[in-house]
N, C-alpha and C positions, 0 to 999 in steps of 0.2 A: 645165221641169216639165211632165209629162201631167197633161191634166184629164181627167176621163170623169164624161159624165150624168150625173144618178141619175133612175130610172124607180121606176114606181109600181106593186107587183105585187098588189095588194090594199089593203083600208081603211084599216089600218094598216102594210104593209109597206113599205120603200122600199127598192130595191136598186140597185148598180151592178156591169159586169164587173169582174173582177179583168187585168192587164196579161198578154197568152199568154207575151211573154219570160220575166215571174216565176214562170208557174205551170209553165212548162216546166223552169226549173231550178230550182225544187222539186219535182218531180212532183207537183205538183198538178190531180187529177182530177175528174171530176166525181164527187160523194159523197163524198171526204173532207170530213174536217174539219178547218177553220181556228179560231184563236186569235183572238178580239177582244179591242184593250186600249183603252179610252177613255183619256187620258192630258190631261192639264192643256192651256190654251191650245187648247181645239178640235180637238187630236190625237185619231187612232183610230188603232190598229196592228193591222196582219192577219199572224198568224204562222201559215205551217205547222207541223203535228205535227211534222214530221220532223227540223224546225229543235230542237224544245224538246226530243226524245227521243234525240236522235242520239251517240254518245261521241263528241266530236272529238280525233283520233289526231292524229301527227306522227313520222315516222321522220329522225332527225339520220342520215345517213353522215358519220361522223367518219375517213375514212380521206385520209391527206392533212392532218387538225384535229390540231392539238397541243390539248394540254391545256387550256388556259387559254380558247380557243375553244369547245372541247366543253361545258365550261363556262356560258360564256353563252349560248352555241344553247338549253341546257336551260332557264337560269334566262329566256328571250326564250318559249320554248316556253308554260312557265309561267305568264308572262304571260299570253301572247295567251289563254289559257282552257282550253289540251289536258287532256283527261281522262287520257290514257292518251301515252307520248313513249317510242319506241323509240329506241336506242341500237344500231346496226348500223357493220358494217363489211362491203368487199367482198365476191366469190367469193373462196373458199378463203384466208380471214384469219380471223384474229383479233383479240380486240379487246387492245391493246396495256392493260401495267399502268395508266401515264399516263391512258388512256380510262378506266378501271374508277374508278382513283381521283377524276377528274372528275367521276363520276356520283356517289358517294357524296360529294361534299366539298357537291356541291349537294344532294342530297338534307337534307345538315346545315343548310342556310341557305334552305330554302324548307317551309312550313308546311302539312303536311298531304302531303306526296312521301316513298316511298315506292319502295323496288325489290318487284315482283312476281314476277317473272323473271330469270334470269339465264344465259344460254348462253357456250360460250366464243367464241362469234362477234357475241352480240346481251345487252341489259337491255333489259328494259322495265321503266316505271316508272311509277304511277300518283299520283293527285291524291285524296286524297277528301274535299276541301273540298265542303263544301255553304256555297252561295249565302248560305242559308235560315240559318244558324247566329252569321250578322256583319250587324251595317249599316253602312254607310260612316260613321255619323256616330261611331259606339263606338269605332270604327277608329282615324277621326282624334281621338279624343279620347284613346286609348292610349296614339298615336303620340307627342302630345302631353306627354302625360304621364310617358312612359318620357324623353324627351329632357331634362325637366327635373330629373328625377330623377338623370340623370346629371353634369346641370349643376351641381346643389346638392353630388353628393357628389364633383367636382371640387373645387369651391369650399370646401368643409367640410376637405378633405384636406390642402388649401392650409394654412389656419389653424388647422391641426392636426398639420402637418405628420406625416401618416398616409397611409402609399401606398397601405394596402391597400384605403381607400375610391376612390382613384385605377385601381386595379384593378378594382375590382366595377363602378366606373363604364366601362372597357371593357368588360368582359364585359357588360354589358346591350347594349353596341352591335349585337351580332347579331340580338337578339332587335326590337331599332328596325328591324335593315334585315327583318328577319322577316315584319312588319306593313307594313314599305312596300310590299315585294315583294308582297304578300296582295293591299291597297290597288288595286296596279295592276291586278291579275289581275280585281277586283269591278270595275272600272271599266271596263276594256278587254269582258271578256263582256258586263255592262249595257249598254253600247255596242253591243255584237254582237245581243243578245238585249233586246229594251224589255222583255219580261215579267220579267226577274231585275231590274229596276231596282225596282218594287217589294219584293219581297225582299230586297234591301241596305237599302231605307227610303227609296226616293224614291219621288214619285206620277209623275215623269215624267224623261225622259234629260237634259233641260239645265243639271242642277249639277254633270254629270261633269266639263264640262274645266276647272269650276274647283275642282272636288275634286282632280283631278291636279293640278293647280298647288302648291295649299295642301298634298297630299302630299309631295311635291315639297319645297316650302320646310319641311315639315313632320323630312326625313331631311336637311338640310341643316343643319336647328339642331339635330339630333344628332348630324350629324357637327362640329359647334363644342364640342359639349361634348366631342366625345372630345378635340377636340385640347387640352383646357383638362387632362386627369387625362393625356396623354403630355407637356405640361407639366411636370405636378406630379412624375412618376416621373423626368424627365431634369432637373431643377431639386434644386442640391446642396443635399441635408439637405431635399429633396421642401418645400421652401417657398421663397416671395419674400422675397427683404433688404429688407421695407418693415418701417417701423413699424404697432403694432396700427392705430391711429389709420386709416393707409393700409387694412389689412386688412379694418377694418370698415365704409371706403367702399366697396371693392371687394363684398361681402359685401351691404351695403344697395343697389348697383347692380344686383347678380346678383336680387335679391327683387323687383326692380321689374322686373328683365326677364320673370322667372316670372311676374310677372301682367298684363305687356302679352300675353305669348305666347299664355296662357290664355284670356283675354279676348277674342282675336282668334279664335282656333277657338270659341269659345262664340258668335261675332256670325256667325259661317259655319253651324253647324250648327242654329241657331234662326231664322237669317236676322233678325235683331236690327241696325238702322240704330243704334237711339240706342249701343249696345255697341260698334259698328265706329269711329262717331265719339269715343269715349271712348277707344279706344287710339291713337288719332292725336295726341287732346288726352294723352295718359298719354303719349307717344313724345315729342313734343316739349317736355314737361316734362325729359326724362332726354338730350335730345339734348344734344352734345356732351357729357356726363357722362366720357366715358372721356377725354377731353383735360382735361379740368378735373381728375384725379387725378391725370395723368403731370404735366401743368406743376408738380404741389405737391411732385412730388418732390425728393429733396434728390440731388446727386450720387453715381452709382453706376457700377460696373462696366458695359460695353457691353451685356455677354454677361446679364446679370441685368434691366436696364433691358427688353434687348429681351423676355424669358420675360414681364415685369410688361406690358408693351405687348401681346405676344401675348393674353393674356388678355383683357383689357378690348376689344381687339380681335370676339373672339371672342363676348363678349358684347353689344358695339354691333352685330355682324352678325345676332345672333338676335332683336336688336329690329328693327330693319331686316327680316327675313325675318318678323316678326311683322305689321308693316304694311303689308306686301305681302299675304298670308294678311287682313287686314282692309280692304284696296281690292276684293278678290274676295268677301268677308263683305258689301258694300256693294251692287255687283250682284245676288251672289242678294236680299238684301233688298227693294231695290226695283224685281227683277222681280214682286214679288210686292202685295198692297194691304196696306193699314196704315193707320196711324195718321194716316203721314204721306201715303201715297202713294195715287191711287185709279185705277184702270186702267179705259179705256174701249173 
């Protein structure tokens, strides 16, 4: 770490240099102007203009990239904050069908992208998400939301033996990875830039990595619920061979995972300690729960036993992924004072 002075240029002024490595690879001269950001914990941050006004580009050569790669360059692009991702191919080529169809398969699964261009050798494709329009906390409370949502009408499909909630509950899965994919893109820039961290709804950068986590675990309890409604559509007559009885544990397990789940993101984005420890107390109320419904079952087919197993499965990992999301609900907390906590 460099330290440097601070000097005294007047009654009330105080000032220190800035480092020449940083100002030389920002051009920073004498008479521009800088960005100050006071920031929690005794931070200040000094940004160049250039930093905050700049479009950040990326050209993919996908020549040599199949499909599937071209792909991920885009949606990695994406992430990292590019305003603007060309899409090129060598001298004298063109950009093969495969390339073309990559670029629009991701344009379909990222939020705010966009083709602006398109040559038979080159696309460009832009982003016009603004910062300013999301906060990380609405994000993950979406995210949240959308996953249960699918979960419920998994489960409802089940005991209703109705595909086509099993259906609608895929179909929302795009729009989950939609917001996670967003998620990362606010996190990753914030990251890059402290001034957009305000703008997503933080006072300062240190609840990013554990918002990526909680996102994180956040597309991972909706990827359980998809697997619960491809379940339910390869399951003969789209239902389990249990009795109601069974149906309506399963059914009162699933309620209680929605609001450990819920609960957990509410102790993260409020920074709420008593809330984080109520779903720890709330998780190990329901622990073991999914083995306590398989043992009461009565003898059954392999193939049928293992679909009822999968499920319950699926729903003990989303509690599980719940309290994980409330160990990280725990640290922002008492980074912060409270009630309980007093910082010195």
């Amino acid at each position: 770490m460099e330290t440097r002075k601070v000097q005294r240029l007047g009654p009330s002024t105080l000032a220190m240099t800035l480092p020449a490595e940083w100002a030389h690879e920002y051009n920073v001269e004498k008479g521009d102007e800088v960005s100050i950001r006071m920031g929690g914990k005794g931070t200040l941050s000094v940004m160049p203009q250039s930093v905050q006004s700049e479009e950040s580009e990326a050209i993919i050569n996908v020549s040599g990239l199949g499909a599937v790669s071209v792909e991920r360059a885009i949606v990695a692009q994406y992430v990292l904050g590019r305003r603007i991702i060309h899409v090129e191919v060598g001298d004298e080529e063109t950009l093969q069908s495969e390339h073309i169809n990559a670029v629009y398969n991701a344009e379909t699964q990222l939020m705010g992208l966009g083709v602006i261009e398109e040559t038979p050798d080159s696309i460009a494709i832009r982003c016009s998400v603004d910062p300013e329009d999301f906060t990380l906390d609405n994000l993950l409370e979406r995210l949240e939301s959308t996953g249960s949502t699918m979960r419920n009408e998994g489960i409802k499909s089940l005991a209703h033996t109705n595909p086509d909630l099993a259906q609608r509950a895929l179909n929302r899965e795009r729009q989950a990875n939609k917001i996670f994919v967003l998620l990362l893109r606010l996190i990753f820039t914030s990251y890059q830039n402290p001034n957009l961290a305000r703008a997503v709804g933080l006072t300062d950068g240190f609840p990013l990595i554990g918002y990526r986590s909680i996102a994180k675990n956040l597309e991972l309890i909706a990827d359980n619920a998809e697997d619960i409604a491809e379940i339910v559509l390869n399951a003969e007559g789209h239902a389990l061979n249990v009795e109601q009885t069974t149906m309506r544990r399963i059914r009162d397990f699933t309620e209680e995972v929605n609001e450990i789940s819920e609960l957990a993101v509410d102790a993260a984005v409020n920074r709420d300690y008593d809330t984080a420890i109520e779903v720890r107390t709330r998780f190990n109320e329901t622990n073991d729960r999914d083995q306590d419904i398989l043992s009461d079952l009565p003898d059954m087919d392999n193939r049928q036993l293992l679909q009822v197993r999968e499920v319950l499965v699926s729903l003990d990992q989303t509690a599980q992924y719940a309290v994980r999301n409330a160990e990280i609900a725990t640290n922002l907390a008492l980074n912060e004072e409270s009630d309980h906590i007093t910082i010195k």
